[in-house]
N, C-alpha and C positions, 0 to 999 in steps of 0.2 A: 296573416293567414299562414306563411310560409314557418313564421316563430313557432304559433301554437300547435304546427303540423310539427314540427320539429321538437316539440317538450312531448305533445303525448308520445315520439316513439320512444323519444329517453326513456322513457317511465310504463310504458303498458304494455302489455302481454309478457308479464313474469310468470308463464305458465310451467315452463319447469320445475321451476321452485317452489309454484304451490300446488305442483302435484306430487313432487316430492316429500312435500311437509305434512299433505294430508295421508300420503303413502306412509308416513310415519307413524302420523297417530292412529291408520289403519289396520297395520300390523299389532300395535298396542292393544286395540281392542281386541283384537283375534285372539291373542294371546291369553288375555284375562278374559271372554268370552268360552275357552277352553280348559280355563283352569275352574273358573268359578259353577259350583254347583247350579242347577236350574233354583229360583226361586218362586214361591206356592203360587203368586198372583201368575206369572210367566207358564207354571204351568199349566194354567186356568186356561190363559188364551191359547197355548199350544193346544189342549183339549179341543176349542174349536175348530180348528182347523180340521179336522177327522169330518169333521161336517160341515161345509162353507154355505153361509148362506145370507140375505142381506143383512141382517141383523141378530143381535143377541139379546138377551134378558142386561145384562151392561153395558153394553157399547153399540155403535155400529161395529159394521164386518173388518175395518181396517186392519186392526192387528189380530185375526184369524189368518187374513192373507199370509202376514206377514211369516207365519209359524209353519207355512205348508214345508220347509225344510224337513222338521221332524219327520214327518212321513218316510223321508228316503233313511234312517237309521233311526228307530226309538228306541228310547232311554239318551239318545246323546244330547247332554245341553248346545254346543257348540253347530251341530247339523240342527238342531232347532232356531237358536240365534243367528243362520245363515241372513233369512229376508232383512233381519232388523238391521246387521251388521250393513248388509247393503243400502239401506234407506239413508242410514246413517254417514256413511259415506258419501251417496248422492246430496245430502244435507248439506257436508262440507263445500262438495265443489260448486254447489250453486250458491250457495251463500259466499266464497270467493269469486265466484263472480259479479254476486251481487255489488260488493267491497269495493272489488277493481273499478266497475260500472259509476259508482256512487262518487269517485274520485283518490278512492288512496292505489296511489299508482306505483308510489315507492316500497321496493321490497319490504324495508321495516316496517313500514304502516300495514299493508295487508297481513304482511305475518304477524303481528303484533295481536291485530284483529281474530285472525284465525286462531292464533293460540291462545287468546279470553276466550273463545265461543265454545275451544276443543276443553279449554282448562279450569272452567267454571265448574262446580259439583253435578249440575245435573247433563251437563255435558261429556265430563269424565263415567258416568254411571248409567245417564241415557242413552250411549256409543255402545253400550252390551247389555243392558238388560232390556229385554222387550217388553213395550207397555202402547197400551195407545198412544203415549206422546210420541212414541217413536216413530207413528203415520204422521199427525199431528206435525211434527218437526219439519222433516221433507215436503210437506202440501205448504206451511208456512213460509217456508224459506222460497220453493218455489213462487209462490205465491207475490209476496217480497220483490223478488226478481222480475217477474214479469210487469209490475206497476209500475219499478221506476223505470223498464222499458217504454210503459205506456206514455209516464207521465213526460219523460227526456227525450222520445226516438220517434213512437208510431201509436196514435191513441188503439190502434186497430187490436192490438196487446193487451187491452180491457177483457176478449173475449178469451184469452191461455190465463191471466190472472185467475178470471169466472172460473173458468175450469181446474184452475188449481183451488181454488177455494172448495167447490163442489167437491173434490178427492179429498179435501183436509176434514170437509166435515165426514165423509163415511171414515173417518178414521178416528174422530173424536170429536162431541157438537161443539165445545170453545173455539173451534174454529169460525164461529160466527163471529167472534170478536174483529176479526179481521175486516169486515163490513165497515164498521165505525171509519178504520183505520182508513181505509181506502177513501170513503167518503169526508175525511180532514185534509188528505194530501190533494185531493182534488182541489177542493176550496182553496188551501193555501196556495198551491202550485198551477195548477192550470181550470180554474172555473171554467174557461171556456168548452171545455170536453164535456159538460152534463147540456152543451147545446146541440151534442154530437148524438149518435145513435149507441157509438160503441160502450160504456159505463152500463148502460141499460143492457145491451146484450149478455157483456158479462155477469151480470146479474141473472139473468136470464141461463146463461149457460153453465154456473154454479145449481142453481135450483134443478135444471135436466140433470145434472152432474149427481146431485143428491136424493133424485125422487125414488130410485128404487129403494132406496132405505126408509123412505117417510111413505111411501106404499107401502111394507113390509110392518112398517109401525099402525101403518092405519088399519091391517086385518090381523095383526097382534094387541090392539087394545092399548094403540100406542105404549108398547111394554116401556122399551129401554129409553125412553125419551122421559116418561112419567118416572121412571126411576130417578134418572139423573136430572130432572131437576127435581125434585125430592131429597134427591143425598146434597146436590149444591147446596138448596136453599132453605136444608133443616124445614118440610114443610110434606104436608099431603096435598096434593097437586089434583083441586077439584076443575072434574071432566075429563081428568086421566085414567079410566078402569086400572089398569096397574094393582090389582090390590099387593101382590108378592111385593115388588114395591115399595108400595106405602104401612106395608106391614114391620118395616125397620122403623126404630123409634128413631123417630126427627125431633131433637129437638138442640137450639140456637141457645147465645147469650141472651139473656132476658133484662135486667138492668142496665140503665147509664156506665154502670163502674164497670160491667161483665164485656158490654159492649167498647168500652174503651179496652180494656185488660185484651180482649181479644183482635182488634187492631192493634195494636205494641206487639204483641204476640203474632201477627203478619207480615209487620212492617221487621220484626227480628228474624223473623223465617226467612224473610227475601233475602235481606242481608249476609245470612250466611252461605246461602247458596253461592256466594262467590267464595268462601272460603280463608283461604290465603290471603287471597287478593285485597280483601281488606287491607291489609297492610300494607301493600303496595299505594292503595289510595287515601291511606291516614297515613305515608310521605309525602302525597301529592299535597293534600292540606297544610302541611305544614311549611309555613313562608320561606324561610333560609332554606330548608331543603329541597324545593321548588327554583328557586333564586339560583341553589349553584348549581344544580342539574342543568337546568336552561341551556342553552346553544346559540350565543348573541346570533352566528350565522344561520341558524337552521331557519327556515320559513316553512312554517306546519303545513300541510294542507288543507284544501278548503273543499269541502263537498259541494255537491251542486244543489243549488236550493233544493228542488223536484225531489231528492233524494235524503238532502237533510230533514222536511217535513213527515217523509212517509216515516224516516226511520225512527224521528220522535216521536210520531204518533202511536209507530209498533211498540214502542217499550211503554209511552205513557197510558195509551187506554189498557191493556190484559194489568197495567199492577194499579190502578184508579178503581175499574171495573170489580176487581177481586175485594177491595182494599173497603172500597162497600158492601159486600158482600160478607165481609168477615164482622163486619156489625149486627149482619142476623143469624151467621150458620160460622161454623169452623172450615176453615179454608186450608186444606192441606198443601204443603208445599210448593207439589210441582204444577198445579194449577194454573198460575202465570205466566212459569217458566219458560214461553217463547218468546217473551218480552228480550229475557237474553242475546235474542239472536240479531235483534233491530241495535241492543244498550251495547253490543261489543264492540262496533267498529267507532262507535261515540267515544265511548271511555279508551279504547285506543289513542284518539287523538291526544284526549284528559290527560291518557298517562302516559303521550308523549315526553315528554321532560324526566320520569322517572322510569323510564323503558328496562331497564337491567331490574326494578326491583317488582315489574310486574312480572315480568320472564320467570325472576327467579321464584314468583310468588306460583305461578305456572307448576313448575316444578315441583313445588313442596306437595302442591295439592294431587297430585301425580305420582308422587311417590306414598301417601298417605292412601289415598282409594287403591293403589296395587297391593300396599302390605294388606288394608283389610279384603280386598279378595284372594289373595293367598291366604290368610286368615281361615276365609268361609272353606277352602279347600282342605286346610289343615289342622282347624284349630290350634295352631302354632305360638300365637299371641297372649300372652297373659293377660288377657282386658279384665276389667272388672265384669260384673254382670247385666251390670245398666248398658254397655255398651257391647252385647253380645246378641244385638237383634238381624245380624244377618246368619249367623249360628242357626237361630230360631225357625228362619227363613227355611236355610236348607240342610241345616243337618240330621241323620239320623233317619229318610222316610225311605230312603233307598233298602236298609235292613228291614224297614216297617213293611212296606211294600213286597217284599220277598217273603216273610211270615205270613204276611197275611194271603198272600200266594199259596201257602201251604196250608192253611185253614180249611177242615173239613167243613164244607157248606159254602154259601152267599155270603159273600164281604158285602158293607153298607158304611157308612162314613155319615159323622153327624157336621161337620162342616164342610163347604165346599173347598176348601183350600186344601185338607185332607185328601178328600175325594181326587183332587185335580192330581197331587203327589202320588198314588197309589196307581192310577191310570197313569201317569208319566212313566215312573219307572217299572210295571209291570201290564203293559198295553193289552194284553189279552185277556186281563183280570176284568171280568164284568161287575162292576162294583158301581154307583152311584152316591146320591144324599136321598138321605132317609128323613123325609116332609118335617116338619114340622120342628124341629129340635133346636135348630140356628137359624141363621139368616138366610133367607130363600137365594136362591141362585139359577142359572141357567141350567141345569140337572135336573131341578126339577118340570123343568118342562119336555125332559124324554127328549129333544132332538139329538144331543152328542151324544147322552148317554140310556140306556133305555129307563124311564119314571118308574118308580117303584111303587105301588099300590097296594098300602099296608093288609086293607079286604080282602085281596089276592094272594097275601102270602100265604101256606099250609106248611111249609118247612122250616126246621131249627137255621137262622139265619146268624152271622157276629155283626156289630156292633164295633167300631172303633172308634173312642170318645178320647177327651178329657176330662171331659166329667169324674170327677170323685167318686159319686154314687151310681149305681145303670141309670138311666133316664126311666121314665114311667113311658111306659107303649102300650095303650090300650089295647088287650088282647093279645099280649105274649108278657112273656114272666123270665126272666134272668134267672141262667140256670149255673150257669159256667164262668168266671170272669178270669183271662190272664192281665199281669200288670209289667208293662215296659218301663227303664228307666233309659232316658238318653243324656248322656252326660260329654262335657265335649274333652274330646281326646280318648273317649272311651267306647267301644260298641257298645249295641245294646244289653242293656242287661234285665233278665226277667226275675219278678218276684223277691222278696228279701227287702231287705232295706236298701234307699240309695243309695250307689256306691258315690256322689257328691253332695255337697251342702244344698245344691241348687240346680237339679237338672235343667236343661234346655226341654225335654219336653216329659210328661208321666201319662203315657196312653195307658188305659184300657182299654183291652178289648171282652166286649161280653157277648156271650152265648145265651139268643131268646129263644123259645117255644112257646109256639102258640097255646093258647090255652084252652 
């Protein structure tokens, strides 16, 4: 007793050091959080926030909360990025708890840990741009933390898990994933807890945790639930009303070969998201370099069962789950992506023995996502054009935004991404999405923004497309058209030829009257 009392003090409460370290990559964020322009999707959800309410036409409320910042200064990205920056932070110190908890007790191993989780791709670029994963993130890690509480200390912990699970789904529904998770670690770790009350309760106290959103979905025609699983599962989702919806065309890999091609194609997606780090663990595979790295003295650590089961279970069900899922529909990246938070302090261990080349693999990725968000700020970068899609993101709407301010009449936007840019940087512009043109979005339902009702217009309105040609609007006629060029390292420029080979964006804007 007196031994093991005497190693955990050697070795536990390194709290200094990892609030120091997360102080570091805190400031990092802030930093590139203030440099980097808002992006379209960010300022979709920033828009909600103007109106808070259980839900949306795409998500639960979570990352509405998160954007109430903007409120206190709009047009700023960085007082918009305040809630996420925060979420993200809370992320870190509970998932170093988690770490410490689970058993890496020695400095190198929790840091080691924290800096995969901070130095992963969607960790470097999930730490500032706000999306739902960024509720998502904080509910998961929580969540995490409170089980192997449950499962190590006081099953009574079942009901803060529940209730972190509850918060992770109003932040984004994959948090049902975590279900699975929970009910593997129990089996393997302590069965005797499903003889207890508490598993149930927490169950119980996630579902109270989440019914205002699934009220909210039950007298919206289950909007945002019919969406998304619609956009998951490439699919129209019958006895979901939903039509807005199911009016985006779903459609999946249809053959053997499409179906394989598209698993490679998820299984390569996941893979990158570490980046660098690759390299770090195609050293660790290789024998001799493994062999002399080793440390005859060091004796690794050993997690504690309770905590090694949850944590395999976090990374294996969200990349299993997905991984089938990519055989009927296209699974986009970050989908998974909280698998990461369970696989970092595993592969810490893994890449014990080669620790300096995972650090240093750290750092590459760290310095590569800094240069392309000064990129996004400056266009500074000579990249090619394939690789100029955060350009696209945010350049140029800030000018767009400010002409169209100056526009005698009613501004209208035929995409909601548009729309969201325009309302961003010029808040008092009463502008929306104009039905019909693109993909339906939350605008069209008039709660953020007021619904525009073509039979109701009698005034010459603009138009701001990309469209080539006006769009056809039954009962008004293009009368007027100006044409932007945005080119990067260049304002905007209007009419004439492009002043590049390849603008980043060529608005029109057209002037209708009714007819």
């Amino acid at each position: 007793m007196t031994s093991a009392s005497s190693h955990s003090t050697k070795h536990s409460h390194p709290w200094g050091l990892i609030l120091l370290l997360i102080a570091a990559m805190t400031l990092w964020r802030v930093a590139v959080a203030a440099l980097m322009p808002v992006t379209q999707d960010e300022a979709y959800y920033f828009d909600w926030a103007r109106s808070l309410a259980w839900g949306y036409f795409d998500h639960p409320p979570g990352v509405a909360l998160l954007g109430i910042g903007g409120l206190l200064e709009p047009a700023s990205a960085l007082m918009a990025r305040l809630g996420g920056l925060l979420a993200a932070t809370l992320t870190l110190l509970m998932l170093a708890r988690l770490y410490v908890n689970s058993g890496l007790r020695r400095g190198r191993d929790w840091a080691l840990a924290l800096l995969l989780v901070f130095g992963v791709l969607p960790g470097l670029a999930g730490g500032v741009i706000t999306t739902p994963d960024t509720a998502l993130a904080l509910a998961w890690a929580l969540a995490l933390h409170e089980a192997e509480r449950a499962l190590a200390v006081d099953r009574r912990r079942w009901i803060t898990a529940g209730v972190a699970a509850g918060l992770g789904l109003l932040g984004k529904y994959s948090m049902v994933l975590i279900g699975p998770v929970f009910l593997w670690a129990i089996l393997r770790a302590d069965w005797r807890a499903l003889r207890t009350p508490w598993p149930y309760l927490g169950g119980l106290a996630a579902l109270l945790v989440f019914s205002p959103n699934l009220l909210w979905n039950a007298q919206h025609e289950w909007l945002s639930l019919g969406f998304q699983l619609g956009h998951g599962f490439s699919t129209e989702v019958t006895g979901f009303a939903a039509p807005e919806a199911n009016a985006i065309d779903h459609e999946g890999p249809g053959s053997t070969a499409e179906r394989l091609a598209s698993l490679a194609s998820y299984a390569g997606t996941q893979l990158g998201l570490w980046g660098a780090i690759l390299v770090a663990m195609f050293v660790r595979l290789w024998p001799r370099r493994g062999q002399m790295q080793a440390d005859p003295a060091h004796v690794p650590p050993v997690l504690a069962r309770s905590a090694r089961e949850l944590l395999i279970a976090a990374t294996a069900f969200p990349l299993l789950f997905f991984a089938l899922v990519s055989l009927v529909s296209e699974v986009e990246a970050n989908w998974p992506a909280m698998y990461l938070m369970a696989a970092a302090p595993l592969a810490a261990l893994w890449l014990s023995t080669v620790r300096a080349w995972a650090v240093a693999a750290v750092g590459v990725n760290l310095v590569l996502v800094s240069l392309y968000a000064f990129h996004a700020a400056t266009d500074a970068l000579p990249l090619p054009d394939s690789q100029n899609r955060i350009l696209r993101e945010t350049h140029g709407f800030q000018e767009l935004a400010q002409i169209a301010a100056d526009l005698d009449g009613p501004v209208y936007a035929d995409r909601y991404q548009t729309t969201a840019m325009l309302r961003f940087y010029q808040p008092d512009l009463e502008t929306t999405q104009w039905p019909g043109l693109t993909r339906p979005s939350e605008y069209l339902r008039g709660q953020i923004a007021p619904c525009v009702s073509p039979q109701a217009v009698h005034e010459p309105f603009w138009l701001v497309t990309r469209f080539g040609a006006p769009p056809q609007i039954p009962g008004f006629s293009p009368v007027q058209q100006r044409l932007l060029f945005d080119c990067p390292r260049r304002p905007l420029r209007e009419g004439g030829e492009p002043p590049c080979q390849r603008p980043l964006h060529s608005w029109r804007l057209y002037q209708y009257r009714p007819e």
